[in-house]
C-alpha positions in Angstrom: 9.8 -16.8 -2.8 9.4 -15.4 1.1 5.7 -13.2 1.0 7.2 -10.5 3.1 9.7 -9.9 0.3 7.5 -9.7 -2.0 6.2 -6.0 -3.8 2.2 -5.8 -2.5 0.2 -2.8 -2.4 0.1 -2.6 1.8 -3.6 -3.4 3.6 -2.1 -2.3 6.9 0.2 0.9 5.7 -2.5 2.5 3.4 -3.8 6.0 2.4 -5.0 6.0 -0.3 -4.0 2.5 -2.3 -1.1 1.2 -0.1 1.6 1.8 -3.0 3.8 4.0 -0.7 2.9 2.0 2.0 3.6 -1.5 0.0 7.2 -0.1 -1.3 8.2 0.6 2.1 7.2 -2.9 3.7 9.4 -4.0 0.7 12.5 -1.9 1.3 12.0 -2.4 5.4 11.7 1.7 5.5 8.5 3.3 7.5 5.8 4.3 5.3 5.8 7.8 6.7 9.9 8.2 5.0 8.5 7.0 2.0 5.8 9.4 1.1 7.9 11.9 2.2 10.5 10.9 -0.3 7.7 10.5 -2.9 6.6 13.9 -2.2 9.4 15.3 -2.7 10.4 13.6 -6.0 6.5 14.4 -7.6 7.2 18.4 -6.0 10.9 18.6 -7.6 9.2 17.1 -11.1 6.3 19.1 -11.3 4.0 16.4 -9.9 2.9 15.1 -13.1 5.1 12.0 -13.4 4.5 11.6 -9.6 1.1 10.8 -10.1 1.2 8.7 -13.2 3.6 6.6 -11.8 1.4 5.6 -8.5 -1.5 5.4 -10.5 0.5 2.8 -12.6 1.6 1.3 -9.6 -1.9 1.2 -8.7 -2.8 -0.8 -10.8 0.0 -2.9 -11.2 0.9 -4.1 -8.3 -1.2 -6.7 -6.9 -3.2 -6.0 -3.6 -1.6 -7.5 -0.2 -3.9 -10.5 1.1 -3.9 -11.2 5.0 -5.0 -14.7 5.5 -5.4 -14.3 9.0 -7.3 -11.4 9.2 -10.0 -13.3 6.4 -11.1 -11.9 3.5 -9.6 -8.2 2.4 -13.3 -6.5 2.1 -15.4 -6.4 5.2 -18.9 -5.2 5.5 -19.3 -2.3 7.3 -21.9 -3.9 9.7 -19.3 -6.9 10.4 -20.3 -10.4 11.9 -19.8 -10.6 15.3 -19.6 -13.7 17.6 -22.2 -13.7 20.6 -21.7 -16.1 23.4 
């Protein structure tokens, strides 16, 4: 199966866990139509199920890894190349 088509929660497109942003790299929507659509589906259903569902999501979906940018976590200090 092709990575880009696969359901990750976004390192690039995140708030607060990347599910909004994961779900629109999935669907090839922006990130910004997607949590306006969310939004507007937690307002309509009193919010509740909103939230339960992206904190299952949360957890369920599995975290996008970027090989080329190393490993996900970074220190805050960083190493940096001198020379």
């Amino acid at each position: 199966m092709n990575d880009s088509r696969r359901l990750w929660r976004s390192d690039e497109h995140k708030w607060i866990a990347g599910v909004c942003g994961g779900i629109a790299d999935f669907l090839g929507w922006t990130p910004t139509s997607v949590r306006v659509l969310y939004v507007l589906i937690s307002v309509c259903s009193v919010a509740f199920p909103g939230i339960l569902a992206y904190l299952i999501l949360w957890f369920v979906m599995p975290r996008q890894l970027n090989i080329s940018r190393g490993s996900p976590h970074t220190g805050a200090g960083g190493s940096s190349q001198s020379g």
